[in-house]
C-alpha positions as CSV (number, residue, x, y, z in Angstrom):
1,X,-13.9,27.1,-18.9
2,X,-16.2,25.7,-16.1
3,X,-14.7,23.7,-13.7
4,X,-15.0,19.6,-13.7
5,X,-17.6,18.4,-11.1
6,X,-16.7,15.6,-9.0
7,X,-19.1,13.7,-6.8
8,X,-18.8,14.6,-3.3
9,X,-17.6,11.1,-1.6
10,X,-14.9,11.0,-4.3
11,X,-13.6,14.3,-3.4
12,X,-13.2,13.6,0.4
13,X,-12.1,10.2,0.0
14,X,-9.3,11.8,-2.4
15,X,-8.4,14.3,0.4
16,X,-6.8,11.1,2.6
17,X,-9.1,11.4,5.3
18,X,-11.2,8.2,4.7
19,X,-12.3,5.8,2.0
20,X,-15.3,6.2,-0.1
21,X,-17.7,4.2,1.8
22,X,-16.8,6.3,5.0
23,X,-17.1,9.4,3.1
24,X,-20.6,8.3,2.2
25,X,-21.8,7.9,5.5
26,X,-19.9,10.8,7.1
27,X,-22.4,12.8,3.8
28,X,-25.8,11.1,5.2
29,X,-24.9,11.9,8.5
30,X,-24.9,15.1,8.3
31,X,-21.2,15.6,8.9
32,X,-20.3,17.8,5.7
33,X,-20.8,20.9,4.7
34,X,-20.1,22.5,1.0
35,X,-19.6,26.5,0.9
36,X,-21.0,26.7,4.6
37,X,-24.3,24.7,4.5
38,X,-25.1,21.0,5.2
39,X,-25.0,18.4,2.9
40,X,-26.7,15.5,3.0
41,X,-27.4,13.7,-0.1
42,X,-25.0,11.2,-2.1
43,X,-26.1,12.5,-5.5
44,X,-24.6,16.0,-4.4
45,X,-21.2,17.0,-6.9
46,X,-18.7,19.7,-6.5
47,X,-15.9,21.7,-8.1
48,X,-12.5,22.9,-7.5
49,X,-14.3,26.3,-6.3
50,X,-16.7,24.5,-3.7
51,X,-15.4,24.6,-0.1
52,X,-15.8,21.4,1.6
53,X,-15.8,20.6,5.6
54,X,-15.9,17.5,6.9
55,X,-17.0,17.5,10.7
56,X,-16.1,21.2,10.8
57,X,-12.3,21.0,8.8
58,X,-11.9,22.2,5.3
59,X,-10.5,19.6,2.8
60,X,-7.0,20.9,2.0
61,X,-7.1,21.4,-2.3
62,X,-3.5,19.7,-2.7
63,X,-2.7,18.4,-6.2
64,X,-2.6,14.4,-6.1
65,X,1.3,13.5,-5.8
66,X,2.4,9.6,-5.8
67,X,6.0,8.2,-4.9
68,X,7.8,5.2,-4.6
69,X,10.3,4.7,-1.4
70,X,12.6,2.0,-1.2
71,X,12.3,1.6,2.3
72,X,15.2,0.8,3.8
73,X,15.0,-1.9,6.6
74,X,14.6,-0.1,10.5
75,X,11.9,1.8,9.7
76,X,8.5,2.5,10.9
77,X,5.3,2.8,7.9
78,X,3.7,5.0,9.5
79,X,3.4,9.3,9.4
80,X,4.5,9.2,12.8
81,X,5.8,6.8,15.8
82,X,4.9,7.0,19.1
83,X,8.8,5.7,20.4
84,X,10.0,8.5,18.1
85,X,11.3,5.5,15.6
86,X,12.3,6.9,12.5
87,X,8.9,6.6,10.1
88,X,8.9,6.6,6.4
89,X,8.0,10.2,5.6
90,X,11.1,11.5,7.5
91,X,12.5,10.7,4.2
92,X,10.0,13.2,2.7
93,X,10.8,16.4,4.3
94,X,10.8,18.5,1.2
95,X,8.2,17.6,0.3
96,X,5.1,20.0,1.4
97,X,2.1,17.8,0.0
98,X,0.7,15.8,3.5
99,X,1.6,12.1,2.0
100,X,1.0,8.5,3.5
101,X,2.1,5.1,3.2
102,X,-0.5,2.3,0.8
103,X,-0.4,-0.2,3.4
104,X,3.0,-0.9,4.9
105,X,6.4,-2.8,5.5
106,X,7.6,-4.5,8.3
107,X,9.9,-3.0,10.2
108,X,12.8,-5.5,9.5
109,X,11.4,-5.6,5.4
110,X,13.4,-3.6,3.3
111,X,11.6,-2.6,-0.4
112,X,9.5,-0.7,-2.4
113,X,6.8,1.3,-0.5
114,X,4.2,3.8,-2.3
115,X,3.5,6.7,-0.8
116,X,0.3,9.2,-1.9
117,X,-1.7,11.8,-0.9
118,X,-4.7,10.6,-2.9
119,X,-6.6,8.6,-0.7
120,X,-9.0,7.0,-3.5
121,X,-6.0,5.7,-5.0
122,X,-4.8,4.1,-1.4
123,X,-8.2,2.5,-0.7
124,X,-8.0,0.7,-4.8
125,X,-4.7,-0.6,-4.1
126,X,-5.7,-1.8,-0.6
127,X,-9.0,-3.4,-1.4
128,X,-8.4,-7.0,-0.1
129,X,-9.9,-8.3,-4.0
130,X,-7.5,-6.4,-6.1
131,X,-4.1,-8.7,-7.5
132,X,-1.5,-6.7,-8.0
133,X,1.4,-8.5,-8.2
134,X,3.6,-8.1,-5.4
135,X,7.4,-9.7,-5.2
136,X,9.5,-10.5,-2.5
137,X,12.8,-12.0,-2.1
138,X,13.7,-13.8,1.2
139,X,16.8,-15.5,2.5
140,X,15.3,-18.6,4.7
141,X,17.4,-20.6,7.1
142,X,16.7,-23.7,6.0
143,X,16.3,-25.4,2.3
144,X,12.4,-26.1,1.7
145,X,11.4,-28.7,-0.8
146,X,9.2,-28.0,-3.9
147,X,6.0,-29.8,-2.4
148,X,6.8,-27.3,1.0
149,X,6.6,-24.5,-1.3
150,X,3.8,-26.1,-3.5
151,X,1.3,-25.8,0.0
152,X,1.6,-22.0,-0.2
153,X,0.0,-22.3,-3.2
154,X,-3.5,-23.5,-1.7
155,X,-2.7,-21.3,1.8
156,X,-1.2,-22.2,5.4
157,X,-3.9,-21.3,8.2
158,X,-2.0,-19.5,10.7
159,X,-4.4,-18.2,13.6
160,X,-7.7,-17.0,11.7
161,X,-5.5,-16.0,8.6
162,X,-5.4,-17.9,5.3
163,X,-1.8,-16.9,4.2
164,X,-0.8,-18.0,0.5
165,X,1.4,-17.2,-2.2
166,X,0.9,-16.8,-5.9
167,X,3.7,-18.5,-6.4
168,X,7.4,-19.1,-6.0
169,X,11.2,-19.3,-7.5
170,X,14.5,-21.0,-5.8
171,X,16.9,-18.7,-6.6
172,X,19.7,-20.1,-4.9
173,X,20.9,-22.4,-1.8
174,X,23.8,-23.0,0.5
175,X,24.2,-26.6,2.0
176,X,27.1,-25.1,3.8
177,X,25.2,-22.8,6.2
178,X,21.8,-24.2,5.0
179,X,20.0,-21.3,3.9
180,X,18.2,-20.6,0.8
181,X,17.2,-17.4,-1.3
182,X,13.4,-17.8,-2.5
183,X,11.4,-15.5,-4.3
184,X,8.1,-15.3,-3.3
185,X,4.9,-13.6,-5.0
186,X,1.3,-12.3,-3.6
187,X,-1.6,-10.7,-4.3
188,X,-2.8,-9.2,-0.7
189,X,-0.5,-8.8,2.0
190,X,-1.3,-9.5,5.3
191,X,0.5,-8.7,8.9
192,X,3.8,-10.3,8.6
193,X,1.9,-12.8,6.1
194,X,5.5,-14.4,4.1
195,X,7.5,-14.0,7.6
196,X,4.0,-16.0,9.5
197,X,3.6,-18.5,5.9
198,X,7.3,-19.9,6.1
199,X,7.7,-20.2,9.9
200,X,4.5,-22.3,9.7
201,X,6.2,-24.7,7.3
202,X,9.6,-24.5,9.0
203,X,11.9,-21.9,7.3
204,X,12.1,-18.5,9.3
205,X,13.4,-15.6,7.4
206,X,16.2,-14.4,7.9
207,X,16.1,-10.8,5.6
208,X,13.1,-9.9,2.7
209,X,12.7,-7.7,0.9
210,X,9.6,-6.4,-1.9
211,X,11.5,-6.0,-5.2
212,X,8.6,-5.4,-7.3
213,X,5.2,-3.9,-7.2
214,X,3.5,-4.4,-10.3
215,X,5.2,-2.7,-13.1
216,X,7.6,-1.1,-10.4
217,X,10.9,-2.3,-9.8
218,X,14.2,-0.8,-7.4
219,X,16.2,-0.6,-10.4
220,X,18.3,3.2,-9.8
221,X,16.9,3.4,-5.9
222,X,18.9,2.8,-2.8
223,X,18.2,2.6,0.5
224,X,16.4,5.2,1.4
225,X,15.9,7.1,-2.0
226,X,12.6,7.9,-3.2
227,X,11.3,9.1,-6.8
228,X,8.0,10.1,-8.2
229,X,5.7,7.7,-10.0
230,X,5.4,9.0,-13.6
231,X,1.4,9.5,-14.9
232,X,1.4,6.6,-16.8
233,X,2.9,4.3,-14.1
234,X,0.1,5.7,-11.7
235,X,-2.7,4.6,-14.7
236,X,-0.9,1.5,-15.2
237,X,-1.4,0.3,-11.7
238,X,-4.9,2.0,-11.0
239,X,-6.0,0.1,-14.0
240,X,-4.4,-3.0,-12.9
241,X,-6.4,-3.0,-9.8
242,X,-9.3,-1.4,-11.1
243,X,-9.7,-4.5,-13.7
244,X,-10.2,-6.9,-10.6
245,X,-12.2,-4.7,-8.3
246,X,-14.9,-3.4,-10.2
């Protein structure tokens, strides 16, 4: 059985290292090497068989893993922290495949957080086009209105940032100690984008957290547990953002 040929951008940009694009140009400039001699041309396709460098390193073969973390709040998403915080793959220490964080969490979010070492897959889900649905619950000091809420339909401009919201739920209030419970859904996050949104229309948060990620929910996770993303919740989202990228 011969083995499947990949092109060679899609096999570095798997390996974690960089996206596709990158990969390209790291190819035309003469920065990669497969089986010992250099490479140059985008065309160029490789099997499992076919050693790879990239500015001298060999691609580690790992097989493509995916997780989901609920990340508990007081945590760094990151691999590493340079004030020796605690990061999110210190929860991951059986693990032997060299995962990373899709995008991140604040440090004071709490939520689901997906972890890979398939670096394609990171770059689809963090293309700034691609609408997966992503949904937050936040406790706000304050009680906004409807219309409040209705603006982050259309976007706040906070600094150069256009911050909006697919949309949004009142799940709860307390006149008492005037806070609320709101559920809050985008597409693309930004830094800090729902803590930046609601402080621009008056309503800090107080605690969020991402309960849902497309299909994915926390349902049978605590703080700080972790599970693996079956195959067909890995196709389910790739096709999900696939449908608005391409």
């Amino acid at each position: 059985m011969t083995n499947t040929l990949e092109r060679l951008q899609k096999v570095i940009a798997k390996s974690g290292i960089t996206s596709r694009r990158k990969a390209e140009q790291l190819i035309v400039d003469g920065k990669v090497k497969v089986n010992g001699k250099l490479t140059t041309e985008l065309g160029t396709k490789v099997s499992a068989n076919d050693e790879v460098e990239v500015n001298g390193v060999p691609l580690t073969k790992e097989v493509p893993v995916y997780f989901m973390l609920y990340k508990p709040r007081g945590v760094i998403s990151s691999v590493k922290d340079d004030k020796n915080r605690k990061v999110v793959t210190d929860f991951f220490q059986e693990v032997p495949e060299r995962i990373f964080p899709i995008g991140r969490l604040d440090y004071d979010t709490s939520g689901i957080l997906l972890l890979t070492n398939d670096g394609e897959f990171a770059n689809l889900l963090m293309h700034p086009k691609h609408e997966v649905n992503k949904v937050y619950v936040a406790k706000l000091k304050g009680i906004p209105h409807k219309n409040e809420l209705n603006t982050l339909r259309k976007g706040v401009k906070v600094e150069k940032d256009l911050l909006k919201a697919v949309g949004y739920k009142i799940l709860s209030t307390d006149k008492k100690s005037q806070t609320s419970i709101v559920e809050i859904t985008l597409h693309e996050g930004k830094n800090r984008h729902i803590r930046r949104m609601m402080d621009h229309i008056g309503y800090p948060v107080i605690k969020l957290k991402r309960e849902k990620y497309g299909i994915l929910t926390l349902n049978g996770l605590k703080p700080g547990d972790f599970r693996a993303l079956t195959p067909h919740e890995v196709k389910k989202i790739r096709h999900s953002a696939s449908e608005i990228v391409e």
